[in-house]
mmCIF file of the C-alpha atoms, coordinates in Angstrom:
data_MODEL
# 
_entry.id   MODEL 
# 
loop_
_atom_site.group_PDB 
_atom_site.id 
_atom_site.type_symbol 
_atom_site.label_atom_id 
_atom_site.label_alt_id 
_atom_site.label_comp_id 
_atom_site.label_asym_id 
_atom_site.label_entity_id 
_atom_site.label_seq_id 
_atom_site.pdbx_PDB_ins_code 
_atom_site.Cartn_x 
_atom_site.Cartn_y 
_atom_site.Cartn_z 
_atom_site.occupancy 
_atom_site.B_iso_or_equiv 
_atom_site.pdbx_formal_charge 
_atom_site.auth_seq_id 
_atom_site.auth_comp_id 
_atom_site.auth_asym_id 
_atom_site.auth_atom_id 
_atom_site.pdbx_PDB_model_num 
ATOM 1   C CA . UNK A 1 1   ? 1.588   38.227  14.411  1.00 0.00 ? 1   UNK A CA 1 
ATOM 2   C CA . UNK A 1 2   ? 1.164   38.249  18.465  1.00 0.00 ? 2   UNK A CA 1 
ATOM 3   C CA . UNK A 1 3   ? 1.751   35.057  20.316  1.00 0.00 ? 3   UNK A CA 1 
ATOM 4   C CA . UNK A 1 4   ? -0.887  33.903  22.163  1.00 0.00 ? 4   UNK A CA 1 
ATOM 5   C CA . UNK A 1 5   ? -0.499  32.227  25.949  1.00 0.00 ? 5   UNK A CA 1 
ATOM 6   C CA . UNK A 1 6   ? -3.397  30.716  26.223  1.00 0.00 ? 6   UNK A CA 1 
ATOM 7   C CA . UNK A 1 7   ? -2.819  26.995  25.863  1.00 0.00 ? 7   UNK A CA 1 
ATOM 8   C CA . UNK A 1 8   ? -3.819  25.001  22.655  1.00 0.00 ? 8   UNK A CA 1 
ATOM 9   C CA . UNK A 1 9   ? -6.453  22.009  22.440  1.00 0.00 ? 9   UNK A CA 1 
ATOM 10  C CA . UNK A 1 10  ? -4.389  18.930  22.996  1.00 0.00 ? 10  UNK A CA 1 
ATOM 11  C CA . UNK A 1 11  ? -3.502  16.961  19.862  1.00 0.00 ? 11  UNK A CA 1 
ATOM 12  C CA . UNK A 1 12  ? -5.831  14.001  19.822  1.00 0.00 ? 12  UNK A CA 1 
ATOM 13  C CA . UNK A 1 13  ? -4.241  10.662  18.444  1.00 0.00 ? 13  UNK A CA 1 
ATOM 14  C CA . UNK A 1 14  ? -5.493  9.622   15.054  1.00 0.00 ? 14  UNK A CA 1 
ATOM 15  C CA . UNK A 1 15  ? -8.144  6.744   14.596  1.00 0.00 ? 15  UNK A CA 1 
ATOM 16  C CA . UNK A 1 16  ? -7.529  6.139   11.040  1.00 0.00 ? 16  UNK A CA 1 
ATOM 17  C CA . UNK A 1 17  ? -4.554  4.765   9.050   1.00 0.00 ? 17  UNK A CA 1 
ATOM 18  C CA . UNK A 1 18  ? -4.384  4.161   5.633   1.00 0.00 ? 18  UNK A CA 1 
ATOM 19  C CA . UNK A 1 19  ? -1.076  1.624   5.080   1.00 0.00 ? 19  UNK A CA 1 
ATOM 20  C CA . UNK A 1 20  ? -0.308  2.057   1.441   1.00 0.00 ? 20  UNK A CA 1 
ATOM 21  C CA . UNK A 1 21  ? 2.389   1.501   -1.204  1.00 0.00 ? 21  UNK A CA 1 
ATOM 22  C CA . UNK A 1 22  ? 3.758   4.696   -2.488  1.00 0.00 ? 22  UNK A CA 1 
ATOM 23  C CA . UNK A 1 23  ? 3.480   4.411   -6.325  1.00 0.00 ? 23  UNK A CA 1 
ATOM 24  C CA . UNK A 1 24  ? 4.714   7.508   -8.283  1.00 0.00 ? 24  UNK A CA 1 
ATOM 25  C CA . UNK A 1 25  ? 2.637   6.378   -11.188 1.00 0.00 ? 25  UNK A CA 1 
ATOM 26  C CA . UNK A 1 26  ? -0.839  5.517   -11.340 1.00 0.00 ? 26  UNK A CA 1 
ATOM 27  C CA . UNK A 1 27  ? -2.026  2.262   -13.729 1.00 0.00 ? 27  UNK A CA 1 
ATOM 28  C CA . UNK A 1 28  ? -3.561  4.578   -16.217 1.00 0.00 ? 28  UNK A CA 1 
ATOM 29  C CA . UNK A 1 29  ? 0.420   6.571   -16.927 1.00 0.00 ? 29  UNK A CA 1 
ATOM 30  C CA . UNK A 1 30  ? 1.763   3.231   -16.590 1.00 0.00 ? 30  UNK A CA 1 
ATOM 31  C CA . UNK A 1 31  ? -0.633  2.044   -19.679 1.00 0.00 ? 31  UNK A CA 1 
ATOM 32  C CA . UNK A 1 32  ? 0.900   5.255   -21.261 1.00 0.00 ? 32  UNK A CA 1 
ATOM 33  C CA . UNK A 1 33  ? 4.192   4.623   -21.279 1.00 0.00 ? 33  UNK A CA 1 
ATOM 34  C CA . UNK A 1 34  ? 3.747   0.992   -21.754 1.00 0.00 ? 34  UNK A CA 1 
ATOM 35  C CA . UNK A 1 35  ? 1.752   1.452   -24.771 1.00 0.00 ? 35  UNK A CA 1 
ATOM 36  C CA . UNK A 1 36  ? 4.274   3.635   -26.346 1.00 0.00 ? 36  UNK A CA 1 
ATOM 37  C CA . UNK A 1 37  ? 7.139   1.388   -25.676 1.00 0.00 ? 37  UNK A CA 1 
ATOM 38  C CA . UNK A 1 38  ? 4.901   -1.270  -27.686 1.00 0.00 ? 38  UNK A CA 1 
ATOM 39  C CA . UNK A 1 39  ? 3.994   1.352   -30.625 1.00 0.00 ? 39  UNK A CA 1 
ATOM 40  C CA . UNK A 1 40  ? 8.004   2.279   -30.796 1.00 0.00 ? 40  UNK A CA 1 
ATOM 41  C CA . UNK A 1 41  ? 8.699   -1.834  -30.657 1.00 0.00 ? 41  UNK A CA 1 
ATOM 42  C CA . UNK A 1 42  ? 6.444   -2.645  -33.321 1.00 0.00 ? 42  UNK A CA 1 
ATOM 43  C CA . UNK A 1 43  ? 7.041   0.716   -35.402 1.00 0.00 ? 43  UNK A CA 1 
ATOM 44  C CA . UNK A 1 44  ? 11.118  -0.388  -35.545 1.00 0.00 ? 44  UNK A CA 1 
ATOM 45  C CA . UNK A 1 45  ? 10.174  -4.287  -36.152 1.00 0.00 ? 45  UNK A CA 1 
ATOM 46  C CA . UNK A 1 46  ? 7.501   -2.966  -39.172 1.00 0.00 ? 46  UNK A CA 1 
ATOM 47  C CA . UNK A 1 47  ? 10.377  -0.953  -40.577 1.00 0.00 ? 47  UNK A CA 1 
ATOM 48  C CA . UNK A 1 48  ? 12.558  -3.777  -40.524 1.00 0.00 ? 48  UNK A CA 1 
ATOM 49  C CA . UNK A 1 49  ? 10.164  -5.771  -42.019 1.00 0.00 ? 49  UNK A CA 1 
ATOM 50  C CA . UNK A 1 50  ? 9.396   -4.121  -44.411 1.00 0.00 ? 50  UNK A CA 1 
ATOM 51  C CA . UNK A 1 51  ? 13.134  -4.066  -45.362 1.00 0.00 ? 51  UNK A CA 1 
ATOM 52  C CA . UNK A 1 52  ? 13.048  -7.840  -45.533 1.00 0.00 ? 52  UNK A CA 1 
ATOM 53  C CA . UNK A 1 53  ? 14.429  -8.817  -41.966 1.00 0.00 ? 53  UNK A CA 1 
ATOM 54  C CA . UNK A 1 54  ? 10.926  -10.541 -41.101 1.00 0.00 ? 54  UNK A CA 1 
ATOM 55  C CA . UNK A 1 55  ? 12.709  -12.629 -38.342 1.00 0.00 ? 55  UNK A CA 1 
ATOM 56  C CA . UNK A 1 56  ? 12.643  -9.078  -36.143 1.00 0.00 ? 56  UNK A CA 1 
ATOM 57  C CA . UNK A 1 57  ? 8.437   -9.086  -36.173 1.00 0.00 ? 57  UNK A CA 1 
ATOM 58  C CA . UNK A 1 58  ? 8.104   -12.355 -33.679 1.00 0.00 ? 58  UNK A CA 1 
ATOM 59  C CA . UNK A 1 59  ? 10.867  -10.772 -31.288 1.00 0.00 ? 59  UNK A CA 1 
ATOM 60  C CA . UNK A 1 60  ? 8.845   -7.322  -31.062 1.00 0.00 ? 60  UNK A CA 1 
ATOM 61  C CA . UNK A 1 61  ? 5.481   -9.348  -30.196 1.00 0.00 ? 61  UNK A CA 1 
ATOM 62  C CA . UNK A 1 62  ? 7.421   -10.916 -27.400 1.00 0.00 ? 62  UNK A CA 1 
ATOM 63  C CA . UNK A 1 63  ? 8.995   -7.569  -25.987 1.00 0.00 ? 63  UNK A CA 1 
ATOM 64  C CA . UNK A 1 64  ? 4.739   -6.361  -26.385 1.00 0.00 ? 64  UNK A CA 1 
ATOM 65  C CA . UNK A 1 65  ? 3.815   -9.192  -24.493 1.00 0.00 ? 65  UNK A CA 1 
ATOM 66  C CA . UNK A 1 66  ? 6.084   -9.191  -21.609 1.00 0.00 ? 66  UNK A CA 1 
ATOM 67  C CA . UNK A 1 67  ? 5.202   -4.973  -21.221 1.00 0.00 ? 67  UNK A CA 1 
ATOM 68  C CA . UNK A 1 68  ? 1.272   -6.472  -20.822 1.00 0.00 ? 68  UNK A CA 1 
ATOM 69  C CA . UNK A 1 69  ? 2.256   -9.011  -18.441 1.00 0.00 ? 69  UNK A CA 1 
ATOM 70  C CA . UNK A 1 70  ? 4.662   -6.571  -16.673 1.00 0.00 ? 70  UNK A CA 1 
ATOM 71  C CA . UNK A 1 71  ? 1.723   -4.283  -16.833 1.00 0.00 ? 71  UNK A CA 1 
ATOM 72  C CA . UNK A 1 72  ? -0.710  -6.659  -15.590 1.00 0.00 ? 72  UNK A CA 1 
ATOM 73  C CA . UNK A 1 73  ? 1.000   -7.298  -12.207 1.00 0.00 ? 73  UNK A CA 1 
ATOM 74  C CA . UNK A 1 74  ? 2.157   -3.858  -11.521 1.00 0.00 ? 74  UNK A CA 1 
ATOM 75  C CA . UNK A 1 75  ? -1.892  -2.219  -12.127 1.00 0.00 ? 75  UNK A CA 1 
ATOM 76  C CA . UNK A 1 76  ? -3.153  -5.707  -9.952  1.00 0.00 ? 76  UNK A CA 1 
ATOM 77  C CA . UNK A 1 77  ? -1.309  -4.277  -7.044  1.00 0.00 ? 77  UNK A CA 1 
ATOM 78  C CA . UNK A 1 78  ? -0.778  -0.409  -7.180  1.00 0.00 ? 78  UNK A CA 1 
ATOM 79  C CA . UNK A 1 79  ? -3.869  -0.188  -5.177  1.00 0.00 ? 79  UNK A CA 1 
ATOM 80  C CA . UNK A 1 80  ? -2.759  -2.315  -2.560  1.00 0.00 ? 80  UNK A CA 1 
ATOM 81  C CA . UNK A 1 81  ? -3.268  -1.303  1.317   1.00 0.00 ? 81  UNK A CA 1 
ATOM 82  C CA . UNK A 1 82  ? -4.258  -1.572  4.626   1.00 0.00 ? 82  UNK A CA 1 
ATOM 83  C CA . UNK A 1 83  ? -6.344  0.481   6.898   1.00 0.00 ? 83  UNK A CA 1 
ATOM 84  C CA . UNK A 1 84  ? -6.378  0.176   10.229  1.00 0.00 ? 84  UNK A CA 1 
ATOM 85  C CA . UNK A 1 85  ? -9.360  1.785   12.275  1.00 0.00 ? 85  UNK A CA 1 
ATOM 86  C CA . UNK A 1 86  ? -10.272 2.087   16.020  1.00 0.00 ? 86  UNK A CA 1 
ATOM 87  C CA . UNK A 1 87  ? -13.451 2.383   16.930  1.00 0.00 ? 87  UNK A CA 1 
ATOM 88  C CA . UNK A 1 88  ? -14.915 2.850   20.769  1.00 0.00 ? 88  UNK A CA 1 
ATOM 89  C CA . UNK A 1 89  ? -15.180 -1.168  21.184  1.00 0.00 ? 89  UNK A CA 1 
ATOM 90  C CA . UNK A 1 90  ? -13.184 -2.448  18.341  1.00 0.00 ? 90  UNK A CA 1 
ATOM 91  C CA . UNK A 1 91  ? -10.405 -1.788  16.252  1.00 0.00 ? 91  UNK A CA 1 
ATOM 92  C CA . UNK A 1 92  ? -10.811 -2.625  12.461  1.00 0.00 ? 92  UNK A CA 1 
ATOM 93  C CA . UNK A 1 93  ? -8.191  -3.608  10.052  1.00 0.00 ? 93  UNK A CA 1 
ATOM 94  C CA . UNK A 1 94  ? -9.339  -3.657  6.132   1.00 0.00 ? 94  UNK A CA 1 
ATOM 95  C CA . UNK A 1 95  ? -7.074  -5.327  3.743   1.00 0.00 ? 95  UNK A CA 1 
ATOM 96  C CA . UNK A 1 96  ? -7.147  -5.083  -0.063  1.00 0.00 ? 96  UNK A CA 1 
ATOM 97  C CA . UNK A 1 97  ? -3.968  -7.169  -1.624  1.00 0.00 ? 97  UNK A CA 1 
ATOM 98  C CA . UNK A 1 98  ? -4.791  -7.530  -5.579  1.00 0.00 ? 98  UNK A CA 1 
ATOM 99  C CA . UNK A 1 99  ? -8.713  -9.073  -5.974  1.00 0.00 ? 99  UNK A CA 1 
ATOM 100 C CA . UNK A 1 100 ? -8.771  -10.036 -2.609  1.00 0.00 ? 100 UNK A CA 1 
ATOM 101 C CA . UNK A 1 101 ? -10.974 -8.129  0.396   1.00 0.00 ? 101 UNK A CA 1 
ATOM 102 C CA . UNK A 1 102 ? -10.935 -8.312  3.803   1.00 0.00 ? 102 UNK A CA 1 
ATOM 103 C CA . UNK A 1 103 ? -12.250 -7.209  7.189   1.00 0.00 ? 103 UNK A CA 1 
ATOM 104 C CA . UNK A 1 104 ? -11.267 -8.055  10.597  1.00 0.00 ? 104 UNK A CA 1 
ATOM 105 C CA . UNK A 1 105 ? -12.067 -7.200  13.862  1.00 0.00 ? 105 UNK A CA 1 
ATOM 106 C CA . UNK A 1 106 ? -10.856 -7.283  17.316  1.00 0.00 ? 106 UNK A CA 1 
ATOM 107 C CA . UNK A 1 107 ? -11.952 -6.431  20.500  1.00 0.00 ? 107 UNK A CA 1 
ATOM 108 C CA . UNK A 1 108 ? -10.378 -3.207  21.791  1.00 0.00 ? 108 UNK A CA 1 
ATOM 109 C CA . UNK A 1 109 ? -9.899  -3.788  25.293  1.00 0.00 ? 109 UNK A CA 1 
ATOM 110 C CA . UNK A 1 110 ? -7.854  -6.906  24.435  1.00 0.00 ? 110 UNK A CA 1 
ATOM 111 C CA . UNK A 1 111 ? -5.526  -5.421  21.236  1.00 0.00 ? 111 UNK A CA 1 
ATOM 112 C CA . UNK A 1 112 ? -1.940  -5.416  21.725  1.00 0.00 ? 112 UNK A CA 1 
ATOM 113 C CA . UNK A 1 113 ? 0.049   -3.667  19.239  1.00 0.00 ? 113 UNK A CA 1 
ATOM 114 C CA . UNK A 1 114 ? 4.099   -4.971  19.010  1.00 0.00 ? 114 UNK A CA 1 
ATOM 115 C CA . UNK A 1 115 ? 6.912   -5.397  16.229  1.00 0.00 ? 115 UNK A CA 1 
ATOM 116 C CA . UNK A 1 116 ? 7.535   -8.255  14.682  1.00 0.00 ? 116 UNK A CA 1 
ATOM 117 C CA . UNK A 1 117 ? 11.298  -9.289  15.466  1.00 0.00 ? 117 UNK A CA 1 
ATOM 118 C CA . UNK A 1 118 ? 11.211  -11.434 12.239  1.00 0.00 ? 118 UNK A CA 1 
ATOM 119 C CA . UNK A 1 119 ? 9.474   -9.832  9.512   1.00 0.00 ? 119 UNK A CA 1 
ATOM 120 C CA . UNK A 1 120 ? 9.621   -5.708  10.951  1.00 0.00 ? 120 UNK A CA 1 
ATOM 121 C CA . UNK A 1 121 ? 5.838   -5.822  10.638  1.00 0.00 ? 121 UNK A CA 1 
ATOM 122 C CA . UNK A 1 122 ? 3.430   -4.837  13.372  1.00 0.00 ? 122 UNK A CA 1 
ATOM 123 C CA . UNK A 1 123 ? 1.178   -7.154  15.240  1.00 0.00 ? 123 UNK A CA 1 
ATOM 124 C CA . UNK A 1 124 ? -1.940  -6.410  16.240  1.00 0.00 ? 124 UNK A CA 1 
ATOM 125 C CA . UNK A 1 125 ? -2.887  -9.283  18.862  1.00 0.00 ? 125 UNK A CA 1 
ATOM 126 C CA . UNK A 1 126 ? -6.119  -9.662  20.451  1.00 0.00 ? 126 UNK A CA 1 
ATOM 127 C CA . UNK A 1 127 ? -6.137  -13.263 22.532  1.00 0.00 ? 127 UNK A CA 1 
ATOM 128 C CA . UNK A 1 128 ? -5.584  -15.726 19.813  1.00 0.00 ? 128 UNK A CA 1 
ATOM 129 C CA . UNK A 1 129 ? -6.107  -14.069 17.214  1.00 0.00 ? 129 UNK A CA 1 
ATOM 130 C CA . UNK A 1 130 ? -2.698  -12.083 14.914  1.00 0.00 ? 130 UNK A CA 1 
ATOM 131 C CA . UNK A 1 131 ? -2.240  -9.662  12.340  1.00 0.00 ? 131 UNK A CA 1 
ATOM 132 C CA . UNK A 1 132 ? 0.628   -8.533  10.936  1.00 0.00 ? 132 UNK A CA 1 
ATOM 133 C CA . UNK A 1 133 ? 0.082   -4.944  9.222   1.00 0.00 ? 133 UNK A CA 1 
ATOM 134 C CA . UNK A 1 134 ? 2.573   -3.109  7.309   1.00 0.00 ? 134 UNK A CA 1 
ATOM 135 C CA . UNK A 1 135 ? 3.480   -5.066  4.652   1.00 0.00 ? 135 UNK A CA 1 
ATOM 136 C CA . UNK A 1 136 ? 3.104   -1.751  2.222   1.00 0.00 ? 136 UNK A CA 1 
ATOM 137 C CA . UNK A 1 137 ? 4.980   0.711   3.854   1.00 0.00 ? 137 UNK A CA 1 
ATOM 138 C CA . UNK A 1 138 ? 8.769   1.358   4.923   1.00 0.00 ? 138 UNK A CA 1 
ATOM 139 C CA . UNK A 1 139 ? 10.347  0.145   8.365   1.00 0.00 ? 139 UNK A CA 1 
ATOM 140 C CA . UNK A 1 140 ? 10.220  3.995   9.754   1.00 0.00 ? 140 UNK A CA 1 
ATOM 141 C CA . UNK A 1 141 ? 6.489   4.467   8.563   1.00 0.00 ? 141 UNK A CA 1 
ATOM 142 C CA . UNK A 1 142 ? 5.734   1.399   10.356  1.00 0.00 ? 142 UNK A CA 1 
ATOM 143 C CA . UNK A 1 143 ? 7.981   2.614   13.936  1.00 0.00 ? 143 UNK A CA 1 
ATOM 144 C CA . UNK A 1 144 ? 5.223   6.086   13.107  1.00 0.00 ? 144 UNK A CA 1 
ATOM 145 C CA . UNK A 1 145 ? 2.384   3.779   12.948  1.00 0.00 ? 145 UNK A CA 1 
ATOM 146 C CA . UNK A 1 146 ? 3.346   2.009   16.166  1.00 0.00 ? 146 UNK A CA 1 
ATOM 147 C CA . UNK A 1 147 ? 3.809   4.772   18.594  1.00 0.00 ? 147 UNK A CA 1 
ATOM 148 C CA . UNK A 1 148 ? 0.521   6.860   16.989  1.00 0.00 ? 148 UNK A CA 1 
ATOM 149 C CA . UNK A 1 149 ? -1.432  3.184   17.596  1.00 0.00 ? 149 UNK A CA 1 
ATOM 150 C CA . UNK A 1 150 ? -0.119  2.430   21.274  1.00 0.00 ? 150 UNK A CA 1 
ATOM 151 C CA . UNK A 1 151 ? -1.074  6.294   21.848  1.00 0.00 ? 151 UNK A CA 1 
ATOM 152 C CA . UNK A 1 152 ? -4.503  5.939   20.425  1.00 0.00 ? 152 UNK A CA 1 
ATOM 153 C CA . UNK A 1 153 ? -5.103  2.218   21.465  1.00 0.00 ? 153 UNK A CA 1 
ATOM 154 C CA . UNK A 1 154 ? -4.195  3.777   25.514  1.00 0.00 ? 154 UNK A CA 1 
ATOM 155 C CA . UNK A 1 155 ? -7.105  4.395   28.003  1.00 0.00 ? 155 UNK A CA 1 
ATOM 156 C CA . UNK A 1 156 ? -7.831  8.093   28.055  1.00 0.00 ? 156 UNK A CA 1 
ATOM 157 C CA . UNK A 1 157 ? -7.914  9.526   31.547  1.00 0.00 ? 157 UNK A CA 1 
ATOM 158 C CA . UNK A 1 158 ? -11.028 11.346  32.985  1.00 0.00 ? 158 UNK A CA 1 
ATOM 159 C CA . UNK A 1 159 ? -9.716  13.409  35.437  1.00 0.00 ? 159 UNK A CA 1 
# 
């Protein structure tokens, strides 16, 4: 394959980010393996049971239950993230943390983007108003996010 001189398009920043945990298993293979460590539980504690040692029964239920609460929190969250969007006049930052929704924008020409010495999160500050975003992803995918945001977020020269 030749080389080519001629000079390619410049890279334009990205507009979109999609801040997200990265979970290797989704709620539905978590239910999976869950539900067999219950079957496995109660299949031992039946078999002991049924050899007399009833006492074993009320301990498996317990080990069942704590898998469904352990289940319960880990599927509330897995689809936890944040996206943060700029627009031409504003930049948009949706949050989804468990049941809860939001939507928030700022004003463009006044966004700010810096770390947060305290928590390693990013700040998005626009006047008054602060958001930290971030939360789901690792101190070096946040340092990514930063520089791609300040590069975006920069007036674009018309010469």
């Amino acid at each position: 394959m030749q080389e080519s001189n001629i000079p390619q398009k410049a890279q334009t920043a990205p507009t979109d980010w999609l801040l997200k945990k990265n979970c290797s298993l989704s709620p539905y293979q978590l239910l999976a393996i869950f539900g067999s460590l219950a079957c496995l539980s109660l299949a031992v504690a039946g078999y002991w049971a049924y050899r007399g040692a009833w006492v074993v029964v009320p301990f498996a239920v317990v080990e069942c239950l704590a898998l469904a609460v352990a289940f319960l929190v880990y599927a509330r969250h897995a689809n936890d993230f944040e996206r943060v969007s700029l627009a031409r006049d504003e930049v948009l930052v949706e949050r989804t943390h468990g049941p809860r929704r939001s939507k928030t924008a700022l004003p463009r020409h006044r966004v700010r983007a810096e770390l947060d010495d305290d928590e390693g999160l990013v700040l998005l500050r626009a006047g008054s108003q602060q958001l930290a975003v971030g939360r789901f992803v690792d101190h070096e995918a946040r340092q990514r996010f930063l520089k791609e945001f300040r590069g975006a977020l920069a007036p674009v020269s018309l010469a």
